[in-house]
Residue frames as a rotation matrix with the C-alpha (Angstrom) as fourth column:
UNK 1
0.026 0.873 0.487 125.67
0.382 -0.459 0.802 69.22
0.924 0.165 -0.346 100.82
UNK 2
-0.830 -0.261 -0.493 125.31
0.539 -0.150 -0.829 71.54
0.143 -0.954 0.265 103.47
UNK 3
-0.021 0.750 -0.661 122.37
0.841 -0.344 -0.417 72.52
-0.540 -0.565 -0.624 106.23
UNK 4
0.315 -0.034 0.948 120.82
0.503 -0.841 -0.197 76.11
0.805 0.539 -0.248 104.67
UNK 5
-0.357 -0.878 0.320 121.62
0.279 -0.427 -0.860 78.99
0.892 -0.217 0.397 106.76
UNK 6
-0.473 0.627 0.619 118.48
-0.775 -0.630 0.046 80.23
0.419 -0.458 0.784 107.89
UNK 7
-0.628 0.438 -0.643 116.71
0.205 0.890 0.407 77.59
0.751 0.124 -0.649 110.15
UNK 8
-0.176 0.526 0.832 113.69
-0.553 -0.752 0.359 78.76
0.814 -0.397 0.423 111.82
UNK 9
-0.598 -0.150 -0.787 113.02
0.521 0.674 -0.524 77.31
0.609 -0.724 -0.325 115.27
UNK 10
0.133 0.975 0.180 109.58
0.425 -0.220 0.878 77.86
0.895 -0.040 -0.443 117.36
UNK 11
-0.571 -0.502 -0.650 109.78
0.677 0.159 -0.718 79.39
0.464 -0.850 0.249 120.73
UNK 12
0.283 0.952 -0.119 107.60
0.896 -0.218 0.387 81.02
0.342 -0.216 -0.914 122.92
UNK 13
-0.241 -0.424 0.873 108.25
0.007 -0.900 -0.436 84.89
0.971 -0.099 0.220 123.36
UNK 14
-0.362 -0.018 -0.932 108.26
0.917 0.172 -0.360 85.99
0.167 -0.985 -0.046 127.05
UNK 15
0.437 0.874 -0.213 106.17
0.867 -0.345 0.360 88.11
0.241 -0.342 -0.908 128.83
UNK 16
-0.585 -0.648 0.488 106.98
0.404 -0.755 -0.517 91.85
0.703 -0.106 0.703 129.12
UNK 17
-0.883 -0.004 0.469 106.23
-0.310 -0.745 -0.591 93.70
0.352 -0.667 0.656 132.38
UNK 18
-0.602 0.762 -0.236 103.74
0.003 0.298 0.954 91.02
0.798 0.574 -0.182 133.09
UNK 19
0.456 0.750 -0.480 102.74
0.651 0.086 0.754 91.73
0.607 -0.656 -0.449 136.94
UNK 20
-0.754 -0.652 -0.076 104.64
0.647 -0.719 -0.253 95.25
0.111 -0.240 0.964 137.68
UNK 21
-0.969 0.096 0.226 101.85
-0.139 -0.974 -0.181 97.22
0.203 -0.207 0.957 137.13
UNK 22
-0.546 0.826 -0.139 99.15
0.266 0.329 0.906 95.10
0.794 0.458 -0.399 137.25
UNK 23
-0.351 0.146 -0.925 98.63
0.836 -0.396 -0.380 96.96
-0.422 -0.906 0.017 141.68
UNK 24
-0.884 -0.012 -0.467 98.93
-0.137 -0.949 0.284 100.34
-0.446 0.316 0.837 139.76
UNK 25
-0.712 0.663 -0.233 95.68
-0.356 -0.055 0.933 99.19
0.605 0.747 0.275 137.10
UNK 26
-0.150 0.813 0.563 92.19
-0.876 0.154 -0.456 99.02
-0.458 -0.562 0.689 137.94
UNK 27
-0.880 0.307 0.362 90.79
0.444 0.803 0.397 95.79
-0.169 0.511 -0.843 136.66
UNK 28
-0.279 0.888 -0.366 87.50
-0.939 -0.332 -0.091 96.78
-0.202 0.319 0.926 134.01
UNK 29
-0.333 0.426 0.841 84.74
0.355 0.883 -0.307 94.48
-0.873 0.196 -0.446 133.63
UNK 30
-0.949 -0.263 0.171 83.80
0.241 -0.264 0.934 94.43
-0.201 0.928 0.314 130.09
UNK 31
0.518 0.854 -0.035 80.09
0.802 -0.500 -0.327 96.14
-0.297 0.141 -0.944 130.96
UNK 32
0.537 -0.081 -0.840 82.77
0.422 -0.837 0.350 99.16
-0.731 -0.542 -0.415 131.60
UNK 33
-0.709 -0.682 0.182 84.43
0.196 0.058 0.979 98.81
-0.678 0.729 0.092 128.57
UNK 34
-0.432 0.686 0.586 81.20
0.823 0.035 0.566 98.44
0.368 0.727 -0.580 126.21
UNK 35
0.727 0.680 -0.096 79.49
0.662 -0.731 -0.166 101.73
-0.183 0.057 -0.981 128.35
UNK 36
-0.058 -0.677 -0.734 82.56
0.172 -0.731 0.661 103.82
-0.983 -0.087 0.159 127.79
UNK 37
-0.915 0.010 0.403 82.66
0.399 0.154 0.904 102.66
-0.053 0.988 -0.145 123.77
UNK 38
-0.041 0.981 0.189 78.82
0.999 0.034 0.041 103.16
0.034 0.190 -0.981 123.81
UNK 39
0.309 -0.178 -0.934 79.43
0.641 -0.687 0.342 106.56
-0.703 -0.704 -0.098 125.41
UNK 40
-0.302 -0.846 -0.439 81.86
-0.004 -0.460 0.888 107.77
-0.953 0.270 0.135 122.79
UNK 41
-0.576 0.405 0.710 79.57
0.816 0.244 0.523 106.21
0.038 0.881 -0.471 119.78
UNK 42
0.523 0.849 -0.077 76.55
0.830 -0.528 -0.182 108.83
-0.195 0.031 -0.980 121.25
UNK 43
0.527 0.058 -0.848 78.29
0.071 -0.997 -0.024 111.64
-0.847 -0.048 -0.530 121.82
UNK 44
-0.822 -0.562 0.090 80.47
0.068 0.060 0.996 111.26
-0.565 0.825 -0.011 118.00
UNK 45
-0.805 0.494 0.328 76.94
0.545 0.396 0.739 110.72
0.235 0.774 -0.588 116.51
UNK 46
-0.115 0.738 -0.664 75.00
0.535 -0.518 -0.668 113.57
-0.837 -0.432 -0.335 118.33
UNK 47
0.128 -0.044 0.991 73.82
0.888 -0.439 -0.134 115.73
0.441 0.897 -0.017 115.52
UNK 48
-0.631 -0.771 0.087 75.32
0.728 -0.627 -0.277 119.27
0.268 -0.111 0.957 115.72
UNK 49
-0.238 0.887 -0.396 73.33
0.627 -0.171 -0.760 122.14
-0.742 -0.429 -0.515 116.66
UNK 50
0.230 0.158 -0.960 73.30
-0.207 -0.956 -0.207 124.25
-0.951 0.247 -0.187 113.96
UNK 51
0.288 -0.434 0.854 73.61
0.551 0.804 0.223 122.70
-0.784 0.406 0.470 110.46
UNK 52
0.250 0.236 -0.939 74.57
-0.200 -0.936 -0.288 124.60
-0.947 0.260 -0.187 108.34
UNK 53
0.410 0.215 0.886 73.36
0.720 0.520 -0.459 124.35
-0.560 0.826 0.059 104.35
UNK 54
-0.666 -0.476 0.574 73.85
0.726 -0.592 0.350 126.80
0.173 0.650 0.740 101.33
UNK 55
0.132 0.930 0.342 70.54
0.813 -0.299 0.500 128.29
0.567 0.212 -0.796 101.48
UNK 56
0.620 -0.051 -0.783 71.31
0.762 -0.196 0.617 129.31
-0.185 -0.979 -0.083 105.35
UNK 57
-0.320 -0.863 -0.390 74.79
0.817 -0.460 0.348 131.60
-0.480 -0.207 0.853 104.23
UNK 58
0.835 0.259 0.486 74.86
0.365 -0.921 -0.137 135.39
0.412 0.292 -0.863 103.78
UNK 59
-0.438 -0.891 0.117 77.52
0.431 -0.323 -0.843 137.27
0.789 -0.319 0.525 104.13
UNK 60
0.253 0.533 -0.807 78.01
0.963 -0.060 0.262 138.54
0.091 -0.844 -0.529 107.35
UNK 61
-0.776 -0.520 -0.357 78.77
0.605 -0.773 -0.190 142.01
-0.177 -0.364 0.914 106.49
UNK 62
-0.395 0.890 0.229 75.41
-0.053 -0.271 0.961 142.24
0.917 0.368 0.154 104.62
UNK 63
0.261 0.825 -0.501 73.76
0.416 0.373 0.830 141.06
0.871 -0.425 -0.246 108.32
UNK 64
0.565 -0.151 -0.811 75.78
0.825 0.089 0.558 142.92
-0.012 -0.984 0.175 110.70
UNK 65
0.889 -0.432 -0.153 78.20
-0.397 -0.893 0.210 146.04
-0.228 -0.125 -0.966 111.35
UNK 66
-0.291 -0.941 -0.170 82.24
0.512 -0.004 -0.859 145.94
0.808 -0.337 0.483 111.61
UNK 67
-0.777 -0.185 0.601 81.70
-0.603 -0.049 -0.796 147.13
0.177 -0.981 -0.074 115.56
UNK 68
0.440 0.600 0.668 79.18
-0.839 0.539 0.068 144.93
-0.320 -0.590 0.741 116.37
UNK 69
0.853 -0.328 -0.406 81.21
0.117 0.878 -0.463 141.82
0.509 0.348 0.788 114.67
UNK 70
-0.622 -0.742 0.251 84.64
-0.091 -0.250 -0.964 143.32
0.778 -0.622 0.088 116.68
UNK 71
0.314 0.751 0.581 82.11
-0.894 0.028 0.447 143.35
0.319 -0.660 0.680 119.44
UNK 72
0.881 0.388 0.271 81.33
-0.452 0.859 0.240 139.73
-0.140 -0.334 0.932 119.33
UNK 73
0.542 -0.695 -0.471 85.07
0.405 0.708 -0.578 138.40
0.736 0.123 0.666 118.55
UNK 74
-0.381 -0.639 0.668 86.23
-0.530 -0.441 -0.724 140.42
0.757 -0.631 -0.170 121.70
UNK 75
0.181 0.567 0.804 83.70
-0.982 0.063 0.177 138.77
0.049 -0.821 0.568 123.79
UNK 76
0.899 0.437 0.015 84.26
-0.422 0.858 0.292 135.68
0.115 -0.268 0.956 122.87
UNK 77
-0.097 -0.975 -0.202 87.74
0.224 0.176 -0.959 135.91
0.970 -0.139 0.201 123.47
UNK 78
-0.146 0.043 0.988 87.05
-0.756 -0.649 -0.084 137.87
0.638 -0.759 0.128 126.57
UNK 79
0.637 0.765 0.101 85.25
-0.770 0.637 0.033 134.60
-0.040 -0.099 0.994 127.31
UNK 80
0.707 -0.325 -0.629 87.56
0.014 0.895 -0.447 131.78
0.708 0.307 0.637 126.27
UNK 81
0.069 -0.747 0.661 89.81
-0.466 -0.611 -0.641 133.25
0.882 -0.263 -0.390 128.65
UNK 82
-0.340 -0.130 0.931 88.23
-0.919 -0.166 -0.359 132.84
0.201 -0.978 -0.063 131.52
UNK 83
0.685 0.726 -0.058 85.98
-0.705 0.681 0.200 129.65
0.185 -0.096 0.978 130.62
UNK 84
-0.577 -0.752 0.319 87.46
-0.744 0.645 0.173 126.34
-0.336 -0.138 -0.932 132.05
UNK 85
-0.473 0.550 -0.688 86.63
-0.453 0.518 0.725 123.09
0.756 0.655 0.004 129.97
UNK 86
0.357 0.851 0.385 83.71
-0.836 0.107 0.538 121.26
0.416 -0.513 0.750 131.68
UNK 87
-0.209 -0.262 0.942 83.93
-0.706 0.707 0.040 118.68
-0.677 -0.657 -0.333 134.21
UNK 88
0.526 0.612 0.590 82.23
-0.166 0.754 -0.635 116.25
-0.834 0.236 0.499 131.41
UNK 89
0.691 -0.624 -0.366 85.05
-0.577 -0.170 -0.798 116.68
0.436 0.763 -0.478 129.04
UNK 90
-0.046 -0.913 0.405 87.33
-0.998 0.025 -0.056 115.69
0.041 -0.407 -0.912 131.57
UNK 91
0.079 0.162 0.984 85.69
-0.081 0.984 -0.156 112.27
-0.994 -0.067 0.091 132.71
UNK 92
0.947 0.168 -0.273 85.31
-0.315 0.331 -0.890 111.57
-0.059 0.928 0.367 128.70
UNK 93
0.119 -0.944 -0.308 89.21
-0.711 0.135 -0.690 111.95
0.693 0.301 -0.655 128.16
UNK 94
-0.536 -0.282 0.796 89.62
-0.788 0.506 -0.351 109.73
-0.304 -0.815 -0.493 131.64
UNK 95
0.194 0.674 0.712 87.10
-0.348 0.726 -0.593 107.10
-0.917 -0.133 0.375 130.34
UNK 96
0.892 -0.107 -0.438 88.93
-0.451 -0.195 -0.871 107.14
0.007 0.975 -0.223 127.22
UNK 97
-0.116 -0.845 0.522 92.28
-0.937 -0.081 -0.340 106.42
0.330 -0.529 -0.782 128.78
UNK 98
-0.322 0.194 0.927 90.62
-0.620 0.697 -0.361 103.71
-0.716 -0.691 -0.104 130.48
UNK 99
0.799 0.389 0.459 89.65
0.123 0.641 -0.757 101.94
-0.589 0.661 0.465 127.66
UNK 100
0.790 -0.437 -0.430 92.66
-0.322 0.301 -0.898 102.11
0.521 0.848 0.097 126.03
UNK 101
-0.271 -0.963 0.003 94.47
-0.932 0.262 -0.249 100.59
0.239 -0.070 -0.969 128.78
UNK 102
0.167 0.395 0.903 92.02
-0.340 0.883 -0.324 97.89
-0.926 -0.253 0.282 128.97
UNK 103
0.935 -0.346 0.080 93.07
0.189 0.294 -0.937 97.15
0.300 0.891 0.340 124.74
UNK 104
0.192 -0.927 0.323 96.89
-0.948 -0.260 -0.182 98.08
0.253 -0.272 -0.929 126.36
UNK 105
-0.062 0.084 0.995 96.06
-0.934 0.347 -0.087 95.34
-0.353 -0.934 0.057 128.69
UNK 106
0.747 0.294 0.596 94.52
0.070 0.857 -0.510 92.59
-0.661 0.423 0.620 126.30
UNK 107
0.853 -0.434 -0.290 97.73
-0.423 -0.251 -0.870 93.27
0.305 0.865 -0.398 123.74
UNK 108
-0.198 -0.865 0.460 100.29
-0.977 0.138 -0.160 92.59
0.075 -0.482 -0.873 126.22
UNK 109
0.276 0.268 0.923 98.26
-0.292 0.938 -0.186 89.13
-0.916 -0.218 0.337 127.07
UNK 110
0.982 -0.124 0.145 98.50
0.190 0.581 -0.791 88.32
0.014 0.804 0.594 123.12
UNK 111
0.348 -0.892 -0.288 101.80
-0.809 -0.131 -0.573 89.49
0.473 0.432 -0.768 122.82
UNK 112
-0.086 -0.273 0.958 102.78
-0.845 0.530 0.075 87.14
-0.528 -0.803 -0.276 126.25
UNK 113
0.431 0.327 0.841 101.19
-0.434 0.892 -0.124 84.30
-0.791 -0.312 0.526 124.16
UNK 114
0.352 -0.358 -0.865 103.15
-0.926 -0.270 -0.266 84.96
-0.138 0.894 -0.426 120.59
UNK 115
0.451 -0.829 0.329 105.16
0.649 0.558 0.516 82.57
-0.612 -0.019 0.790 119.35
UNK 116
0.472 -0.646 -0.601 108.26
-0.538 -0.750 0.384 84.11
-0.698 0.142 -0.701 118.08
UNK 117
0.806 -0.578 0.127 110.66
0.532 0.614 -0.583 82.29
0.258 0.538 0.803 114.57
UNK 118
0.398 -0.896 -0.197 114.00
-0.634 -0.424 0.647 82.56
-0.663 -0.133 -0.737 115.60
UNK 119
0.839 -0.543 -0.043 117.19
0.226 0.419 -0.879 81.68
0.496 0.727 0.475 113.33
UNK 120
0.232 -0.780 -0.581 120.44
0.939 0.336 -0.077 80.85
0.255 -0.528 0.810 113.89
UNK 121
-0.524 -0.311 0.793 121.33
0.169 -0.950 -0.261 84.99
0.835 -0.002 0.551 113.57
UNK 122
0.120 0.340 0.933 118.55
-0.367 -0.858 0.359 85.86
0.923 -0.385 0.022 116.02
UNK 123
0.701 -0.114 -0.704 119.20
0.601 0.626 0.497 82.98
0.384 -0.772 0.507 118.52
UNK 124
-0.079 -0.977 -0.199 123.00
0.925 0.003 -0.380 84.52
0.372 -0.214 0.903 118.59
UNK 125
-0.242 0.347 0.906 120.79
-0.090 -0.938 0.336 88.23
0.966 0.000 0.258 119.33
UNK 126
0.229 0.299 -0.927 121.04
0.914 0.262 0.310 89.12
0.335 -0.918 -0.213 123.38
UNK 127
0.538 0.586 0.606 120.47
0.435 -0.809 0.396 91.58
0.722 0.051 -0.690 125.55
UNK 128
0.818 -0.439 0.372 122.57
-0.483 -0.172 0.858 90.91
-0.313 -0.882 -0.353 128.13
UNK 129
0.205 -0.894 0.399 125.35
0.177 0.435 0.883 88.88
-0.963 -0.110 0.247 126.71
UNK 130
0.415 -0.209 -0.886 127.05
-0.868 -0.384 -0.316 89.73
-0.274 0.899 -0.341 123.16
UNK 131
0.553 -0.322 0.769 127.59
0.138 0.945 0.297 85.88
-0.822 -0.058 0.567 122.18
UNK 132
0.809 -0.570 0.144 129.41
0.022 -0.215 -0.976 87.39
0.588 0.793 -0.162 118.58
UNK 133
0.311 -0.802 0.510 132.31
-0.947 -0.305 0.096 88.99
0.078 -0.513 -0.855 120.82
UNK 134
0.153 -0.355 0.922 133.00
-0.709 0.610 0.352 85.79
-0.688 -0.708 -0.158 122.35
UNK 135
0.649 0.304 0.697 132.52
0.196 0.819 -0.540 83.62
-0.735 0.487 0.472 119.42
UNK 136
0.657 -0.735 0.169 135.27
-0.050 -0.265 -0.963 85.80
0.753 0.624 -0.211 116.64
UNK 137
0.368 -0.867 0.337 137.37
-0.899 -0.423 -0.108 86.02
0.237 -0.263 -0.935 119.49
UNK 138
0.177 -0.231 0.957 137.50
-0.025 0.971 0.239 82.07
-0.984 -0.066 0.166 120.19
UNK 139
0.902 -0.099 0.420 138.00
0.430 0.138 -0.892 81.96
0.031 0.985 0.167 116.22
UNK 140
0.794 -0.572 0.205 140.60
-0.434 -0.771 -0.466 84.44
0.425 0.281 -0.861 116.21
UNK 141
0.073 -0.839 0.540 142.76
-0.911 0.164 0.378 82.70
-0.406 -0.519 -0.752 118.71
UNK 142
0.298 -0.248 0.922 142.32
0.280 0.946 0.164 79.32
-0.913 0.209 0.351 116.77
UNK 143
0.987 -0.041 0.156 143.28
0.142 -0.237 -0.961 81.29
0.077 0.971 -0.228 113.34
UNK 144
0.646 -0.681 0.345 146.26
-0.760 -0.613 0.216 82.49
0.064 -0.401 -0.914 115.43
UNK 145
0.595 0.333 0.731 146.90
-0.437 0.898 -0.054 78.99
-0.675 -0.287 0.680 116.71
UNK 146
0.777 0.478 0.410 146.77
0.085 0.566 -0.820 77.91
-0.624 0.672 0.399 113.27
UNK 147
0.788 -0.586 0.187 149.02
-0.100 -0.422 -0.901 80.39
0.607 0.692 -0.391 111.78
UNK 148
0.223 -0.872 0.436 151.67
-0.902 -0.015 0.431 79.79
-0.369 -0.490 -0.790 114.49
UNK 149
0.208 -0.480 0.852 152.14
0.091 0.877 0.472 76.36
-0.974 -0.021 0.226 113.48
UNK 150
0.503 -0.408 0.762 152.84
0.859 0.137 -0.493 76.41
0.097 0.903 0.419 109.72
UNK 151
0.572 -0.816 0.083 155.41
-0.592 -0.481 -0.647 79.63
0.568 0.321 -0.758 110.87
UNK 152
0.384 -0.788 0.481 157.29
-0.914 -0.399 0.075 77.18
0.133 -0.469 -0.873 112.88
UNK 153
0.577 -0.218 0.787 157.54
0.611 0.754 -0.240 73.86
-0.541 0.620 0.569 110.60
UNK 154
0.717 -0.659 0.225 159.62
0.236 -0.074 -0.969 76.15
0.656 0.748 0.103 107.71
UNK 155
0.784 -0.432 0.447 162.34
-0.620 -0.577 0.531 77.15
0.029 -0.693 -0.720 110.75
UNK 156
0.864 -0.131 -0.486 164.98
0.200 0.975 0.092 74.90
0.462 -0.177 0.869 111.03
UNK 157
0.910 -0.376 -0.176 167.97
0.079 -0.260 0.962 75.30
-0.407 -0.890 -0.207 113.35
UNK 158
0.748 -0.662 -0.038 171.38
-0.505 -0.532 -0.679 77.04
0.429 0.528 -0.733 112.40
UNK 159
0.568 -0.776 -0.273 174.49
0.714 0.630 -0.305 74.91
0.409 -0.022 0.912 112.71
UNK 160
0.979 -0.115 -0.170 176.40
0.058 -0.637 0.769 75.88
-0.196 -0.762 -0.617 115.03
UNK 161
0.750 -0.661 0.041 180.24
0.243 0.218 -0.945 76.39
0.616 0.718 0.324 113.89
């Protein structure tokens, strides 16, 4: 009878990049975390200004020219041009950011605490050393080894006349 192949063994993954950047990140306290989330709930759930039902639609050639509609899609190109997005966009997208590297932040910690199954295959799996290479090539030289001795037991020495 023989051992199976696969035998899992427990081990504790190591930490990736676990105090490189940690100068570079603000630390958030989790008030700042919940008003940023809170933040993002209001302004997803503001109601729109303008709702618009069936009743409400008409065509808009029935309510307007073709030069006053060219009109208004020049202008508001004319517009879009020049308009830069508000300061209150920006901080959203930055307070966004910031709350997902504070969930960046708490992932790495769980990952740090994983445990990891390894098996014999992934044990022999390294980054820095290739322990296969080294292992077929110790084999190889004992196959060699091997095969030199049974070619030089059928030899036997030539009388010399």
């Amino acid at each position: 009878k023989s051992a199976p192949l696969e035998i899992p063994t427990q081990v504790k993954r190591t930490a990736e990049d676990s105090s490189e950047n940690l100068a570079k990140k603000p630390r958030l306290e989790e008030t700042q975390v919940q008003r940023v989330k809170q933040q993002l709930a209001a302004r997803l759930d503001a109601p729109k200004e303008a709702s618009v039902t069936v009743d409400n639609i008409k065509s808009l050639s029935e309510a307007m020219s073709v030069e006053k509609i060219a009109a208004i899609k020049a202008k508001r190109l004319a517009k879009k041009r020049t308009t830069i997005k508000s300061q209150d966009d920006i901080q959203l997208g930055s307070d966004l950011k910031v709350m997902l590297d504070f969930d960046v932040d708490v992932t790495k910690d769980i990952i740090s605490r994983e445990r990891q199954w390894r098996t014999r295959t992934t044990i022999l799996q390294s980054a820095g050393k290739m322990f296969a290479k080294n292992i077929f090539a110790v084999m190889q030289s004992i196959k060699a080894r091997e095969e030199g001795k049974h070619n030089r037991q059928p030899q036997q020495p030539t009388p010399v006349v």
